[in-house]
Z-matrix of the N, CA and C atoms (Angstrom, degrees):
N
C 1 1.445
C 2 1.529 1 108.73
N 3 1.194 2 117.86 1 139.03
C 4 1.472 3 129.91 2 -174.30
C 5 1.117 4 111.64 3 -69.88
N 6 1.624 5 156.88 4 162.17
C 7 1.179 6 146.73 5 112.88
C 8 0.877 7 113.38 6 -74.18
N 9 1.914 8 105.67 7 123.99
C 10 1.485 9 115.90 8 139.09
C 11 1.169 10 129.16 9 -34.41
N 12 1.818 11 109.00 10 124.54
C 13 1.660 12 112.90 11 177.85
C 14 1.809 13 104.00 12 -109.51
N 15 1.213 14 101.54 13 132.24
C 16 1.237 15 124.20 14 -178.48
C 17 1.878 16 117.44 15 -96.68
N 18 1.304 17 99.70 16 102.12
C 19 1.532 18 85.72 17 179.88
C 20 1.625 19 121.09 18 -87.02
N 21 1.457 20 108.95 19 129.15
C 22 0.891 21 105.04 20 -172.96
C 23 1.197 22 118.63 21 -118.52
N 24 1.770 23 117.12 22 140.35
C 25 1.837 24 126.86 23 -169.55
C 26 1.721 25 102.08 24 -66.84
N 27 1.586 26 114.18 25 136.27
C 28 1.085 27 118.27 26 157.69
C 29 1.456 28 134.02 27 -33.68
N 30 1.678 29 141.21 28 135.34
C 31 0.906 30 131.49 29 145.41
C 32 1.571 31 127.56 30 16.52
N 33 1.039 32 146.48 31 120.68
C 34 1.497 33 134.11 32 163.61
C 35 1.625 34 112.94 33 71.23
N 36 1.065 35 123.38 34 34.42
C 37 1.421 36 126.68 35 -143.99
C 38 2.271 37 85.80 36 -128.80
N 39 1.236 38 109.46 37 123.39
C 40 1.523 39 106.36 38 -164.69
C 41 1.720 40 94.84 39 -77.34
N 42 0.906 41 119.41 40 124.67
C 43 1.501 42 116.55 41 158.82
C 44 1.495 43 134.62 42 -56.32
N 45 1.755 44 98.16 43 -50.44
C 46 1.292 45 102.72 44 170.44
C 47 2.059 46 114.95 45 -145.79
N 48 1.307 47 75.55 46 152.33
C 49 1.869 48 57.40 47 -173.53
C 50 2.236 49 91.63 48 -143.15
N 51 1.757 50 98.63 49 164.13
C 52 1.616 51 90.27 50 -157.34
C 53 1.476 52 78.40 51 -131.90
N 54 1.736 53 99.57 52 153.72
C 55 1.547 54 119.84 53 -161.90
C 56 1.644 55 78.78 54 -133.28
N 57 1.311 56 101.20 55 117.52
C 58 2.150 57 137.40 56 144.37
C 59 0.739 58 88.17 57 -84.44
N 60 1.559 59 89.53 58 151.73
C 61 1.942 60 122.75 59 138.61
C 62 1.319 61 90.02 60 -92.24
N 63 1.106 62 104.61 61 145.04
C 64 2.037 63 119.59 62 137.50
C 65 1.266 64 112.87 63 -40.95
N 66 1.649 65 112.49 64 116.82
C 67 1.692 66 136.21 65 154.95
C 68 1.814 67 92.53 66 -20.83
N 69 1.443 68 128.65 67 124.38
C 70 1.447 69 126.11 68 -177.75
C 71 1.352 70 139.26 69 51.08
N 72 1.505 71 119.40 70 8.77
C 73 1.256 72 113.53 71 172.92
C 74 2.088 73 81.96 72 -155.82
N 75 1.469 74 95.58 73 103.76
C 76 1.082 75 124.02 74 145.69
C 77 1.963 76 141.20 75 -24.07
N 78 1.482 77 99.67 76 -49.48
C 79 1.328 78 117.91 77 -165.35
C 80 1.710 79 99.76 78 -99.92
N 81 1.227 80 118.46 79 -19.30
C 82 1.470 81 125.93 80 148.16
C 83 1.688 82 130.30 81 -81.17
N 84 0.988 83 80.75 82 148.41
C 85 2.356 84 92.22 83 -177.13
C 86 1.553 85 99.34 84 -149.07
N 87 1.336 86 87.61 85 -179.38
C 88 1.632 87 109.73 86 170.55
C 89 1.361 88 93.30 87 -158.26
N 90 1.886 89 101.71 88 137.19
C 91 1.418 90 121.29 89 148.92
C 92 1.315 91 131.47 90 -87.29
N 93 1.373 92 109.64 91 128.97
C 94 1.513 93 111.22 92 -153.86
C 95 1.849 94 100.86 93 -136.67
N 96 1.305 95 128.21 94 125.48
C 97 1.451 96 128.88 95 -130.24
C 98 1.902 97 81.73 96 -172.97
N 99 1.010 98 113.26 97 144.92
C 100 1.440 99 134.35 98 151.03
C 101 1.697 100 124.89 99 -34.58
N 102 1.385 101 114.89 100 78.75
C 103 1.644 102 119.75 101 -157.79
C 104 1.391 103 118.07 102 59.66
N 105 1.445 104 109.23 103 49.82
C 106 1.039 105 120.30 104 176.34
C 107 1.736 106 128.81 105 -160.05
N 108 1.508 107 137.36 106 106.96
C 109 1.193 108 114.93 107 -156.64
C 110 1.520 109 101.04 108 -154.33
N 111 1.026 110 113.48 109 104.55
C 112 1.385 111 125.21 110 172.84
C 113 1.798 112 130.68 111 -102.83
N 114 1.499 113 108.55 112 141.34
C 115 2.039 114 98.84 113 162.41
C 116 1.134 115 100.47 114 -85.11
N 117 1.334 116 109.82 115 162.03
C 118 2.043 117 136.13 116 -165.72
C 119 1.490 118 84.34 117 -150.72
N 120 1.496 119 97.46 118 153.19
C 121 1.445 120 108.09 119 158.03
C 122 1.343 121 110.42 120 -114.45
N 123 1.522 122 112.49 121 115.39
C 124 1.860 123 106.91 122 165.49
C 125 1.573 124 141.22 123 -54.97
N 126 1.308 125 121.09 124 174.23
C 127 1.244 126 109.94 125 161.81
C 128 1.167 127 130.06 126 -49.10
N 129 1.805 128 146.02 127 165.15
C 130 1.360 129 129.95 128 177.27
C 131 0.953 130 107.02 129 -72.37
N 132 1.562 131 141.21 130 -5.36
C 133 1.235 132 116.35 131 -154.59
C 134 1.632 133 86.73 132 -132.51
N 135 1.432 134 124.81 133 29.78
C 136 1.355 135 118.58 134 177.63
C 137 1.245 136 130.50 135 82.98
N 138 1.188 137 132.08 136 -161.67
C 139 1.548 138 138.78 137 -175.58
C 140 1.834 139 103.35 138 -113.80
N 141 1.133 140 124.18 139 95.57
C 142 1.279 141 131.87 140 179.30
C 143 1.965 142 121.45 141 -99.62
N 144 1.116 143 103.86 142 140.00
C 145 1.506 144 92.62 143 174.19
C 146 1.388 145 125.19 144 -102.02
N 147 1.661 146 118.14 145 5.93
C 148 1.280 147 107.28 146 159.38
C 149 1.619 148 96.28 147 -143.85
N 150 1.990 149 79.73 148 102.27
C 151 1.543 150 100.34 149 -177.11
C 152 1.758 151 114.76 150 -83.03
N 153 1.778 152 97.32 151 137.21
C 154 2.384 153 94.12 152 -170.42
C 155 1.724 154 64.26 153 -120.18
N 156 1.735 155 86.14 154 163.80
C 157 1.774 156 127.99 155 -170.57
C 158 1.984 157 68.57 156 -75.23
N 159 1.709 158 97.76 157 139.48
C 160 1.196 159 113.07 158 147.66
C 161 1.645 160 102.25 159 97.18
N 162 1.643 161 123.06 160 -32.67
C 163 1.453 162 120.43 161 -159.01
C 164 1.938 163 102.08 162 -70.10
N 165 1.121 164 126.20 163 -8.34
C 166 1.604 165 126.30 164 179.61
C 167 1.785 166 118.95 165 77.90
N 168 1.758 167 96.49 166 26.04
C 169 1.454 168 103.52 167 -153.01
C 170 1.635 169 96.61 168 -110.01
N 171 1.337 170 130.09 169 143.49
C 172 1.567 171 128.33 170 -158.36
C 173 1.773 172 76.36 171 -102.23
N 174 1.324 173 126.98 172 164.86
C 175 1.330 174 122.88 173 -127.61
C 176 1.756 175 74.47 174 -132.50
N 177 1.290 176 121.43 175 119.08
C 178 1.197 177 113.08 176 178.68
C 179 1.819 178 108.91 177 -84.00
N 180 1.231 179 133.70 178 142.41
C 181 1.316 180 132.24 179 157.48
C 182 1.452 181 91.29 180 157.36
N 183 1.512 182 100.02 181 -151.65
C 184 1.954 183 107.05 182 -145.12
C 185 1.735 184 96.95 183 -127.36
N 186 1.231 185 106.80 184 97.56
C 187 1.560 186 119.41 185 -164.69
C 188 1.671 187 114.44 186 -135.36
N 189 1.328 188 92.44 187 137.30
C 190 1.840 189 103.62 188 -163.77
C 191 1.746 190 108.92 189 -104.28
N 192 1.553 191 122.17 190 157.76
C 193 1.115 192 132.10 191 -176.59
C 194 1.410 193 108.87 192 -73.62
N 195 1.475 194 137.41 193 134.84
C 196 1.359 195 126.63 194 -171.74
C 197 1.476 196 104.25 195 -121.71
N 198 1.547 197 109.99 196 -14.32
C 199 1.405 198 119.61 197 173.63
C 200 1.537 199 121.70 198 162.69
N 201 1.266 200 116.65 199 158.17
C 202 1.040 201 135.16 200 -161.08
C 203 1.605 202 112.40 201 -101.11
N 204 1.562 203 133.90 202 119.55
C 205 1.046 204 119.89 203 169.78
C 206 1.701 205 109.20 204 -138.27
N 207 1.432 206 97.16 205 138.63
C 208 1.335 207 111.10 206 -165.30
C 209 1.894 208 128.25 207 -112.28
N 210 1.272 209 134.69 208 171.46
C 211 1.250 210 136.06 209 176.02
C 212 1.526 211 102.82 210 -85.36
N 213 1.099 212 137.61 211 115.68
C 214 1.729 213 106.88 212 163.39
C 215 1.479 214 115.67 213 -88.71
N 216 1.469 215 93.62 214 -23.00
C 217 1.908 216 87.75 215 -174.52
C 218 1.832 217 103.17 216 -79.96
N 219 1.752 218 115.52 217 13.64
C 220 1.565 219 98.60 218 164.08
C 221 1.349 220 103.86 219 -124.16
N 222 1.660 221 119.69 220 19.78
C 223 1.544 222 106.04 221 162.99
C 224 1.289 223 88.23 222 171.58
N 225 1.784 224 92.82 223 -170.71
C 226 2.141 225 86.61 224 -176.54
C 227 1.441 226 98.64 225 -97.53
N 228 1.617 227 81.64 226 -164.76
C 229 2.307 228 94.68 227 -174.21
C 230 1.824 229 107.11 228 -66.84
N 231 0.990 230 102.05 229 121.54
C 232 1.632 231 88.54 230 -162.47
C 233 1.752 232 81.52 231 -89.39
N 234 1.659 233 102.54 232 155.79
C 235 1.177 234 121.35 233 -169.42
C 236 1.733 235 101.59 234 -74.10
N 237 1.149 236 106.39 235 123.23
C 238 1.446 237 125.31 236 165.62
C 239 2.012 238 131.97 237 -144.46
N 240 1.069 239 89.47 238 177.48
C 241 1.779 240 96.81 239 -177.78
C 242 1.284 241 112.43 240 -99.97
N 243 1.376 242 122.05 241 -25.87
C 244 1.270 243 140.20 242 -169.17
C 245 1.228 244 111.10 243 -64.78
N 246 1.233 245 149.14 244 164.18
C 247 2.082 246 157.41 245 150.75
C 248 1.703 247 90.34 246 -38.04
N 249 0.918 248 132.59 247 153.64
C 250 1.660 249 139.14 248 169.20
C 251 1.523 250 111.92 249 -121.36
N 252 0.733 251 136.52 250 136.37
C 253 1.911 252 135.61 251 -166.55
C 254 1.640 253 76.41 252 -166.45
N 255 1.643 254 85.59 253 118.50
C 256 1.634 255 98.24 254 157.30
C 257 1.758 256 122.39 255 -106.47
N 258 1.171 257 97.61 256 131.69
C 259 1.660 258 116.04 257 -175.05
C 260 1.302 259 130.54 258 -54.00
N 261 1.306 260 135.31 259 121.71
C 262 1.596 261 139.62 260 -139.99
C 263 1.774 262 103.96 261 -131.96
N 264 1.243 263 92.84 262 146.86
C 265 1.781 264 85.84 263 -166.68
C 266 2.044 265 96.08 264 -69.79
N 267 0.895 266 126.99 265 -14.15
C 268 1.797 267 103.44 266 166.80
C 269 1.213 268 108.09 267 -107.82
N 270 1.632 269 126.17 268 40.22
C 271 1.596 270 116.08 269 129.37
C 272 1.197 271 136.56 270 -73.92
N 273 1.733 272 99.97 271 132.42
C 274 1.714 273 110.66 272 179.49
C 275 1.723 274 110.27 273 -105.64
N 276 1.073 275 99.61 274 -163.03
C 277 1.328 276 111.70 275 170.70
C 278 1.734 277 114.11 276 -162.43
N 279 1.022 278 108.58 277 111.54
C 280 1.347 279 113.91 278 -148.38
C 281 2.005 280 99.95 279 -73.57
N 282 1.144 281 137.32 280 130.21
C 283 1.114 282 149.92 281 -167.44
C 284 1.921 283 121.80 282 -119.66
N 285 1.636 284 96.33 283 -20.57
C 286 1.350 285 101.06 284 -178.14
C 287 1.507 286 139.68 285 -70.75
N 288 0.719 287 150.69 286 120.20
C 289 1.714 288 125.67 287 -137.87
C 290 1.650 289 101.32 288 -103.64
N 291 1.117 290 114.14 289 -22.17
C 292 1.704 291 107.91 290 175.36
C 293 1.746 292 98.44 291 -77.92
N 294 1.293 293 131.29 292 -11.06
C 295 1.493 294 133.11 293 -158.54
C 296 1.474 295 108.13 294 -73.68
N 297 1.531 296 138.98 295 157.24
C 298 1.022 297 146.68 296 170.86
C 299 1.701 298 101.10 297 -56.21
N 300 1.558 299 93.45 298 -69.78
C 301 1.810 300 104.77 299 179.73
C 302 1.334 301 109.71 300 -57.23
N 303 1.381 302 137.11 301 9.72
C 304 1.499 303 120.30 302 179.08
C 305 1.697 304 114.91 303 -36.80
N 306 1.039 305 121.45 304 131.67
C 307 1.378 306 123.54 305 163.88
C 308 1.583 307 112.59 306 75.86
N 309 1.255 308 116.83 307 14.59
C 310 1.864 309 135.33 308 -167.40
C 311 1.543 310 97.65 309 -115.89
N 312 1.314 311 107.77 310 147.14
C 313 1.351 312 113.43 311 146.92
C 314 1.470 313 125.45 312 -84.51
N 315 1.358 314 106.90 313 119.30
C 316 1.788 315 128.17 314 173.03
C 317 1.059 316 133.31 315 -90.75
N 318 1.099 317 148.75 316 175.50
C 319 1.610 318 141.62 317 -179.55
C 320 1.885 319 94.70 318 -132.91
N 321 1.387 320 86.52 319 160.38
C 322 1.581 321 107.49 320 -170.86
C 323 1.538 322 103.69 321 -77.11
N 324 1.386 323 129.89 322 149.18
C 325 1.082 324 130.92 323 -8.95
C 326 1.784 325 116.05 324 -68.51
N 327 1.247 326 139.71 325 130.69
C 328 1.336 327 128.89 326 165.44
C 329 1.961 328 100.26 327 -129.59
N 330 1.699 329 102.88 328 136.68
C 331 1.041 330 118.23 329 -177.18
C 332 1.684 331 117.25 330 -82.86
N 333 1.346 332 110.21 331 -13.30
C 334 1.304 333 130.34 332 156.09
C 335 1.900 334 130.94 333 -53.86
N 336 1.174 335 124.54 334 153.41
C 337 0.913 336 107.18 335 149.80
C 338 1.778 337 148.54 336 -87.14
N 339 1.248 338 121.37 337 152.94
C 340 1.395 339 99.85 338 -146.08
C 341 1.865 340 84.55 339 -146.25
N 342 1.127 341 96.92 340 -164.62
C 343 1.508 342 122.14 341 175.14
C 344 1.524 343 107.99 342 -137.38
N 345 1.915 344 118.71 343 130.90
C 346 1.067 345 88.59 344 -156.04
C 347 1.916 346 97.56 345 -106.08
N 348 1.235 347 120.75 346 154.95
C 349 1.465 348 104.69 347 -169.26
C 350 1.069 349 111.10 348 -94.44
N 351 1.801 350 140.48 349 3.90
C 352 1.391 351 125.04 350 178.98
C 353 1.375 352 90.71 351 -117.79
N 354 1.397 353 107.55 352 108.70
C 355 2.010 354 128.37 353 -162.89
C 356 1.707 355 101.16 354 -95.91
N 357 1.359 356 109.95 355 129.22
C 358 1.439 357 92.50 356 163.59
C 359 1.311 358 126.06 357 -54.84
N 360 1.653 359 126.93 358 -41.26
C 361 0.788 360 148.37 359 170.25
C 362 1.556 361 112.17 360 -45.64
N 363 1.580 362 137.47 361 151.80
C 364 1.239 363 134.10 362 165.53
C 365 1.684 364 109.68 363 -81.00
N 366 0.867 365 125.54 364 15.85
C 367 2.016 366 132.86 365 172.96
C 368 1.673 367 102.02 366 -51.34
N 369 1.584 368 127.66 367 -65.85
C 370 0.963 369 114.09 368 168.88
C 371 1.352 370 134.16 369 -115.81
N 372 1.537 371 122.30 370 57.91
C 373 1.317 372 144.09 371 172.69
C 374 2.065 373 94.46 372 -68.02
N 375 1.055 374 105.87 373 -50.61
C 376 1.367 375 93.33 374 161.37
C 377 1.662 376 122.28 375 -110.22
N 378 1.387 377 125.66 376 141.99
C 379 1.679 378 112.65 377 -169.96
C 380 1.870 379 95.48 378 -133.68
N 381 1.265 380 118.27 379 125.98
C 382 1.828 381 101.92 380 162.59
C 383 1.476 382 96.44 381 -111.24
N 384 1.088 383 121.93 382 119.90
C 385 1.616 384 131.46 383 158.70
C 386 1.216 385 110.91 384 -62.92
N 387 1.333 386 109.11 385 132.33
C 388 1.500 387 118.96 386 176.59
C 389 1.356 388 125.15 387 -96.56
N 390 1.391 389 136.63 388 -136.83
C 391 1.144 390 120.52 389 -155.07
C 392 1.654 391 84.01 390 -141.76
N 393 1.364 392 125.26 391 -7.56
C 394 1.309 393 116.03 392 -151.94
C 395 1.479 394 108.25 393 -90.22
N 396 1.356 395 102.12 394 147.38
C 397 1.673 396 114.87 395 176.96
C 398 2.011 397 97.56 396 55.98
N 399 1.424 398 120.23 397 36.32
C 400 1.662 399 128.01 398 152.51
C 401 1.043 400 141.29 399 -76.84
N 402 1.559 401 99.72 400 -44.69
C 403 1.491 402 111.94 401 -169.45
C 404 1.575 403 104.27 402 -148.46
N 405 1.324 404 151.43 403 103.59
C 406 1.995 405 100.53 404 -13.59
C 407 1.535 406 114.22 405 -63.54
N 408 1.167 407 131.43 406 153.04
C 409 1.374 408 145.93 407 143.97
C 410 1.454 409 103.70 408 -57.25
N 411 1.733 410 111.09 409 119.18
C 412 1.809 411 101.05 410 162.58
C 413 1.679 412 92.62 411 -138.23
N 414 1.032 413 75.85 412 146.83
C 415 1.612 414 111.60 413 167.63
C 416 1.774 415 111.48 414 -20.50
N 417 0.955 416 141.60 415 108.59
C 418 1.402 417 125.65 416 141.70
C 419 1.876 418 93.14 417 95.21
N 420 1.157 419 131.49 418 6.78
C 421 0.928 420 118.24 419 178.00
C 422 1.920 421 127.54 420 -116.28
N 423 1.137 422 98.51 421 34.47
C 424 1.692 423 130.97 422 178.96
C 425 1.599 424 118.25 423 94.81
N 426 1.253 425 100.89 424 154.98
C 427 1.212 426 113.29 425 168.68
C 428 1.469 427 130.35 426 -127.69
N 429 1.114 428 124.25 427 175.96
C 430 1.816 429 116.90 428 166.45
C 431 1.063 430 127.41 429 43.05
N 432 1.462 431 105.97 430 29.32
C 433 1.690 432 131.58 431 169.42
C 434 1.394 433 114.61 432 -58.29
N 435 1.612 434 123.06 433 98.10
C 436 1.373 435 81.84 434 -163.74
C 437 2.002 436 77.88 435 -152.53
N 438 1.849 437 106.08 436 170.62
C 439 1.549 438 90.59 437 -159.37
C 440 2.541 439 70.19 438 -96.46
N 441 1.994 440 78.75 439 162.52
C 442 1.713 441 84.31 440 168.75
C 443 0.974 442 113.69 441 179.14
N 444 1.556 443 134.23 442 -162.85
C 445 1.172 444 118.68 443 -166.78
C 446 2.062 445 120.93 444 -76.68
N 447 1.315 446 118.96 445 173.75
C 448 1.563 447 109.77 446 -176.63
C 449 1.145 448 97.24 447 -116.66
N 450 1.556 449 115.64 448 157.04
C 451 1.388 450 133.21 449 177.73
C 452 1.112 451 94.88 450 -85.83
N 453 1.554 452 106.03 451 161.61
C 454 1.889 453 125.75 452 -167.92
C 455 1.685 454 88.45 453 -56.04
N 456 1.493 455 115.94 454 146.25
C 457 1.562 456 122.36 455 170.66
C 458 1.210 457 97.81 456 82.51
N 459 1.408 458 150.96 457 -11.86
C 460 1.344 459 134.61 458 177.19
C 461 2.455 460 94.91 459 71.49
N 462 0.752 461 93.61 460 34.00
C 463 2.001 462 112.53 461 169.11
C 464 1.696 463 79.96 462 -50.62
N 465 1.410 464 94.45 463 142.84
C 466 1.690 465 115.40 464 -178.18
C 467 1.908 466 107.87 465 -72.60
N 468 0.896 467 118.11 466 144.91
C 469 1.513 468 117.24 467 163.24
C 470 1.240 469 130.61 468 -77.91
N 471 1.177 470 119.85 469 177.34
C 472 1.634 471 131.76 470 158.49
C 473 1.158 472 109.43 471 -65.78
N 474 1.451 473 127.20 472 -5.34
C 475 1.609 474 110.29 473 169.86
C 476 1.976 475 97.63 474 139.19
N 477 1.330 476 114.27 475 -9.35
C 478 1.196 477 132.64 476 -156.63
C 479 2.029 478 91.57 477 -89.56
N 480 1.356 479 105.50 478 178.56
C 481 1.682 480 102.69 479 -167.36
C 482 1.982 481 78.12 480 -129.64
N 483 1.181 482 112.31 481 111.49
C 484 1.675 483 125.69 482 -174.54
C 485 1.980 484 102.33 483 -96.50
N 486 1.257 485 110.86 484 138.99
C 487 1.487 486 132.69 485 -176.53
C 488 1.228 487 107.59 486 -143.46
N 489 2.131 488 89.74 487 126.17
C 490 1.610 489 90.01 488 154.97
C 491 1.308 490 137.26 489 -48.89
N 492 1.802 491 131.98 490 150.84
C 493 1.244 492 110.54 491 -160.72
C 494 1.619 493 112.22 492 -67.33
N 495 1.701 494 108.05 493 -22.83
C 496 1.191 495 113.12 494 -176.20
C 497 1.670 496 126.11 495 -48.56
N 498 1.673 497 91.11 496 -45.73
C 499 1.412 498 114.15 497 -162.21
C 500 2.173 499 91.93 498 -92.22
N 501 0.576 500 129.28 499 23.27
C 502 1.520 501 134.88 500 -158.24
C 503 1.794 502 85.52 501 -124.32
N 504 1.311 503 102.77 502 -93.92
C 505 1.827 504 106.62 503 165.36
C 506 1.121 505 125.47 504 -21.95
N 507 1.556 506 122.10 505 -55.62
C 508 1.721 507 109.78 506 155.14
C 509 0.876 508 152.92 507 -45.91
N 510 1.790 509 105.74 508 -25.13
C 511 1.158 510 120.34 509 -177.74
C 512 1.030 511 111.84 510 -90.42
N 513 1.581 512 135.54 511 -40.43
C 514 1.778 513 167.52 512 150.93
C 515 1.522 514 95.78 513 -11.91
N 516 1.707 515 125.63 514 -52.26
C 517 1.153 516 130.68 515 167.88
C 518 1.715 517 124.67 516 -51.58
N 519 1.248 518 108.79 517 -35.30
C 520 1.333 519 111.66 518 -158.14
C 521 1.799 520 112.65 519 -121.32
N 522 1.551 521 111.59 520 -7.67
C 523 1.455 522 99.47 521 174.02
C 524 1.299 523 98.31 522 -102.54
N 525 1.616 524 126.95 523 -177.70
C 526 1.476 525 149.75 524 -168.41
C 527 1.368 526 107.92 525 -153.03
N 528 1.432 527 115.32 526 172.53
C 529 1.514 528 123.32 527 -167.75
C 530 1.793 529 81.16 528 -69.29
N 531 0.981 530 139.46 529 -61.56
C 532 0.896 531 146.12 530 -161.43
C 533 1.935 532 120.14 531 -38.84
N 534 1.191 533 104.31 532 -43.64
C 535 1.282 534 128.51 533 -168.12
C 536 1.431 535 95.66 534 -64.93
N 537 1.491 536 107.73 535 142.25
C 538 1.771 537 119.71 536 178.10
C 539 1.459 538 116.74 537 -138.00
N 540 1.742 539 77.03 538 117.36
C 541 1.635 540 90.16 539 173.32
C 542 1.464 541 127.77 540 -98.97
N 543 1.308 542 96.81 541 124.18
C 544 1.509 543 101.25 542 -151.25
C 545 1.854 544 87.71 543 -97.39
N 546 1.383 545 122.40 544 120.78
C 547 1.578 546 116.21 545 165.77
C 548 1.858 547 107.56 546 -108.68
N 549 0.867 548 72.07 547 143.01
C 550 1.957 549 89.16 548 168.32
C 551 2.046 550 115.52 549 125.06
């Protein structure tokens, strides 16, 4: 008879942590986790529970980190628990909903539409991919959900959960694939 292997999260490692909006302003939240509490900026269009590709809505339900991908030429490997894949100027992120890669990361050239992952901008110098709309994959129901850095003012997202870089790095330390972030 086999033993069951149990994987188990490191020491100090948050299990679960819960994403608000702000009482009247929608496009703001806070992550709030066990010695741990950060502002995020939401999607523009809020925290919704039946999230479509395109509506600007941060995807409400209970979704885990699957990995971490980073800039190196805008800083080093920041310490995490997560898979690490560092980010290459012909990474995509596939966005098209009739597409094979819907909701996958792709490499350039793609005739599809996509999201592209090496940003002029510092937004995704750090990226954690989530779990949402993976397994099943459907059609039309978001993509490229993913937590990362925020534009000056905490400015609403495409639907994504945005962190200062400060408060982003702290957290990078302490969640695991394991850890569930529950928003809504």
């Amino acid at each position: 008879m086999k033993k069951k292997r149990f994987h188990k999260e490191k020491p100090g490692t948050i299990s679960r942590l819960r994403v608000v909006a702000r009482p009247g302003c929608p496009t703001r939240g806070v992550v709030i986790g066990p010695g741990f509490a950060a502002p995020v900026a939401l999607g523009r269009s809020g925290i919704r529970h039946d999230k479509r590709e395109g509506d600007g809505a941060t995807p409400a339900g209970r979704w885990h980190p699957l990995q971490l991908r980073w800039r190196a030429d805008h800083g080093r490997r920041p310490a995490s628990r997560l898979p690490l894949h560092r980010t290459r100027p012909e990474d995509l992120w596939c966005d098209a909903p009739e597409h094979g890669r819907y909701n996958r990361p792709a490499r350039a050239p793609l005739g599809a539409s996509h999201e592209e992952m090496w940003r002029p901008d510092d937004l995704y110098d750090l990226v954690v991919v989530l779990d949402h709309n993976q397994r099943p994959r459907r059609a039309r129901r978001g993509s490229a959900v993913f937590l990362h850095l925020a534009r000056p003012g905490f400015e609403p997202t495409a639907g994504c959960i945005a962190f200062r870089r400060p408060d982003l790095l702290r957290l990078l330390a302490r969640i695991g694939p394991r850890t569930a972030l529950v928003v809504g």
